[in-house]
C-alpha positions as CSV (number, residue, x, y, z in Angstrom):
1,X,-9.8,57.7,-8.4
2,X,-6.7,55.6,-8.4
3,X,-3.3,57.3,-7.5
4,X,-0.3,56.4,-9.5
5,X,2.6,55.6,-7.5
6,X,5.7,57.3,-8.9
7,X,9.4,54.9,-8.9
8,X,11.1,55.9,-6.4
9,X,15.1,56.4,-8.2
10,X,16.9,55.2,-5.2
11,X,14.9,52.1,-5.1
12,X,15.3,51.6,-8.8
13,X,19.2,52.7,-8.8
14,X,19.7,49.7,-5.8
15,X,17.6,47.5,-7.4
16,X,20.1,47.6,-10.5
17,X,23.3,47.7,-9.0
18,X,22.6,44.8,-6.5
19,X,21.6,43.0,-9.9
20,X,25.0,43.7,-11.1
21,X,28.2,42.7,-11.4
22,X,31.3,44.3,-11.6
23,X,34.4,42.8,-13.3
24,X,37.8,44.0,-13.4
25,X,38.9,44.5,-16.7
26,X,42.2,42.1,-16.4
27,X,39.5,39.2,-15.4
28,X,37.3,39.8,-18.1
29,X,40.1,39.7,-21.0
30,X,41.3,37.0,-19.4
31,X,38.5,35.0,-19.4
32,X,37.5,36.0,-22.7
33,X,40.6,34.7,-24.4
34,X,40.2,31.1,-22.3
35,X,36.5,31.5,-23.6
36,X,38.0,32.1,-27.3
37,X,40.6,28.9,-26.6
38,X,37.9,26.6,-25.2
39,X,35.8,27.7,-28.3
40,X,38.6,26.5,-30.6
41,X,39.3,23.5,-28.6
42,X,35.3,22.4,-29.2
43,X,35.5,23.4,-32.7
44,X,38.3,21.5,-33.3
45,X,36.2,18.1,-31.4
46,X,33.4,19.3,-34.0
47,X,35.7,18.9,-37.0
48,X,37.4,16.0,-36.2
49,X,36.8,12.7,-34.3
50,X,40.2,12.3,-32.4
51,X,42.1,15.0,-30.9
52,X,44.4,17.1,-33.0
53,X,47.8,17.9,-32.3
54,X,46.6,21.0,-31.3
55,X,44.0,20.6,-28.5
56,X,46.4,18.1,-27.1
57,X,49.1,20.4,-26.7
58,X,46.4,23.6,-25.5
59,X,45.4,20.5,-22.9
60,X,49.1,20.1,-22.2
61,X,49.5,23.7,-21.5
62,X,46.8,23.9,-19.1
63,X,47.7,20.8,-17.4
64,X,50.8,22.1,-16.8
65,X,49.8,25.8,-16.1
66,X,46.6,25.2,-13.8
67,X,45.2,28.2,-15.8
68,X,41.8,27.0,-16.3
69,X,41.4,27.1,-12.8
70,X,38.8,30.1,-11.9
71,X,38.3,30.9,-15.7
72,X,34.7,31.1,-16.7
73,X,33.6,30.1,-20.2
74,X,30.4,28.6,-21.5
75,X,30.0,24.6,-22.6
76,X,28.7,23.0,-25.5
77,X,25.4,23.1,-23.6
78,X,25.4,26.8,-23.0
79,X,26.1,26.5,-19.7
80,X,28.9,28.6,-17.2
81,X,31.5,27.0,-16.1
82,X,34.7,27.7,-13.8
83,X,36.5,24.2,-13.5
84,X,38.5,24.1,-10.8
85,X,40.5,20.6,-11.7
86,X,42.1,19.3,-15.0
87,X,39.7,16.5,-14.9
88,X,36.2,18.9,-14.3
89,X,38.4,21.3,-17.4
90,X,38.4,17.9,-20.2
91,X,34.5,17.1,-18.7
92,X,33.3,20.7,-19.4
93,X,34.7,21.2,-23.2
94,X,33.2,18.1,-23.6
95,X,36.4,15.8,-23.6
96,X,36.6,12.5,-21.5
97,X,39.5,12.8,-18.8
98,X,40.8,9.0,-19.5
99,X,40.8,10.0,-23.3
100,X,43.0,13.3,-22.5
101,X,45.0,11.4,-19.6
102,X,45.9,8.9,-22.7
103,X,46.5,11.5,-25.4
104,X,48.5,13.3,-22.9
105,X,50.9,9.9,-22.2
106,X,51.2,9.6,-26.1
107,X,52.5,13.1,-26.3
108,X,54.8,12.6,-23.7
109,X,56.2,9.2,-24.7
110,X,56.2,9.8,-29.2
111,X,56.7,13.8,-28.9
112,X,54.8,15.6,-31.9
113,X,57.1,14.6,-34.9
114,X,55.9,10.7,-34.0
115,X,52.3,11.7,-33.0
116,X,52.3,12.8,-36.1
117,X,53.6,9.7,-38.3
118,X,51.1,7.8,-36.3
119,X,48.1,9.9,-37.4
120,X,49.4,9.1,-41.1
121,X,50.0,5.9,-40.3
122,X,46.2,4.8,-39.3
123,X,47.3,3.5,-36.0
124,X,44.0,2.8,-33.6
125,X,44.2,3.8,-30.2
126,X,44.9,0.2,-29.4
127,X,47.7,-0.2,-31.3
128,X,49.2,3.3,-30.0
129,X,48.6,2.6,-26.6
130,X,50.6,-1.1,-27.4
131,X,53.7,0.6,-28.8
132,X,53.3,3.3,-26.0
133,X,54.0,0.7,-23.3
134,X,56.5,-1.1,-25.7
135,X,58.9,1.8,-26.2
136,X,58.3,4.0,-22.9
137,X,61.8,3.2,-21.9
138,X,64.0,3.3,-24.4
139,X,66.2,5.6,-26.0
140,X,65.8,7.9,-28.9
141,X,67.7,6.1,-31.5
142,X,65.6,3.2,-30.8
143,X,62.5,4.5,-31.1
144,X,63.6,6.0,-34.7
145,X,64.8,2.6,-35.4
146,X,60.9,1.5,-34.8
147,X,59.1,4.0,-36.4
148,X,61.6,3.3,-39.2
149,X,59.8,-0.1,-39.2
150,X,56.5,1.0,-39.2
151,X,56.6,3.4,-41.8
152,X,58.4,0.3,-43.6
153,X,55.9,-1.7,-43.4
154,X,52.5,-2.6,-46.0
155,X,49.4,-1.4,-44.3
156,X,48.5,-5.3,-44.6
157,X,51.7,-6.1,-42.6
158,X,51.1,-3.4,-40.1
159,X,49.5,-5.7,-37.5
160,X,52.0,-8.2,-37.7
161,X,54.6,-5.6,-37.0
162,X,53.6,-4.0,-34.3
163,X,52.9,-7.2,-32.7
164,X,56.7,-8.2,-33.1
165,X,58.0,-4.9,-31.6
166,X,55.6,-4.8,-28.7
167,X,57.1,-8.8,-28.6
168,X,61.2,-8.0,-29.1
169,X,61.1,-5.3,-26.9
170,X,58.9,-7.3,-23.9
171,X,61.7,-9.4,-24.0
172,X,64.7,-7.1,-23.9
173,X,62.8,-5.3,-20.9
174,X,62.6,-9.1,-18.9
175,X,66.3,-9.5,-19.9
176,X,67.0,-6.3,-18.7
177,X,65.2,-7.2,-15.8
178,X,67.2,-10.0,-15.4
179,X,70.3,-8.5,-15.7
180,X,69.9,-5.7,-13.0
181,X,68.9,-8.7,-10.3
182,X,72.2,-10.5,-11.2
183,X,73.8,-7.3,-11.0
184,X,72.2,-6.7,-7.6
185,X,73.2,-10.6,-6.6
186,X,76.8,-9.7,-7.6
187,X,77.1,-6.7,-5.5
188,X,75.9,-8.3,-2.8
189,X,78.4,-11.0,-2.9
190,X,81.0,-8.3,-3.6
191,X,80.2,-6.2,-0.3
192,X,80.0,-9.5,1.6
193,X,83.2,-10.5,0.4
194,X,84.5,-7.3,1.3
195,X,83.2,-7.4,4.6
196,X,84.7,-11.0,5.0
197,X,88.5,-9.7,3.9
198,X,88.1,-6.9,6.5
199,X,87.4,-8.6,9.6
């Protein structure tokens, strides 16, 4: 006759608990809301084929906060994940890092007002990126002045002038250029001169 063993409960009760873990209760609502926000983040890359306003700025905000860092949420694929850099953060929700690095330097440089305009306005990445680099450096009233112009213009003409402000304002940045080495030349020559009446 075979004999039945009978589970032993402390095996049993170790057995679970070293299956288990424990989670403080701070940790877990804080990684569910990050699991909630990345959720909305890949919902909003499901709905839409460039970034919205908003995952940019929730991309922003991490960027800036490092509060992905540690955070554990699950990825399109159903995998866990706890990104410990900004770049392993846009990989896992699915997001390319040079695509969010650009998006980021758009934000930075049009501000959302602008970001906006140039949603309405059609503009490919391309041509963004082009008045981007065109305008980094100027002031405000400027860059109103040109997006005064490109809301001015036919969508046929669109091209033609964003080709002429990426052009006008190439040129004023070599002037510019040119003007701060003469400047430079000139206070040389001054402090030389100086130098000269004091010995």
């Amino acid at each position: 006759p075979a004999v039945s063993e009978q589970p032993d409960p402390v095996k049993e009760l170790e057995a679970v608990r070293t299956g288990t873990v424990s989670v403080r209760t701070e940790d877990y609502a804080r990684d569910l809301e990050f699991q909630q926000q990345v959720g909305r983040v890949q919902g909003f890359q499901a709905a839409a084929s460039g970034l919205s306003l908003a995952v940019i700025q929730w991309f922003s905000a991490m960027k800036a906060s490092g509060e992905y860092k540690g955070r554990s949420f699950t990825d399109q694929r159903g995998n866990i994940r706890q990104p410990q850099t900004f770049e392993e953060l846009c990989e896992a929700t699915g997001v390319s890092y040079r695509t969010i690095a650009e998006a980021l330097q758009n934000y930075a440089t049009f501000g959302e007002e602008r970001l906006t305009e140039i949603r309405n306005l059609g503009l490919t990445v391309r041509d963004t990126r082009k008045i981007r680099k065109a305008i980094k450096d100027v002031d405000e009233d400027t860059k109103k002045e040109i997006f005064r112009e490109l809301k001015s213009s036919t969508p046929e003409d669109l091209r033609v002038t964003i080709d002429v402000i990426c052009a006008q304002h190439a040129k004023a940045q070599a002037d510019n250029k040119k003007l701060e080495k003469e400047a430079e030349k000139l206070k040389e020559k001054v402090e030389a001169l100086e130098k000269d009446k004091e010995a």
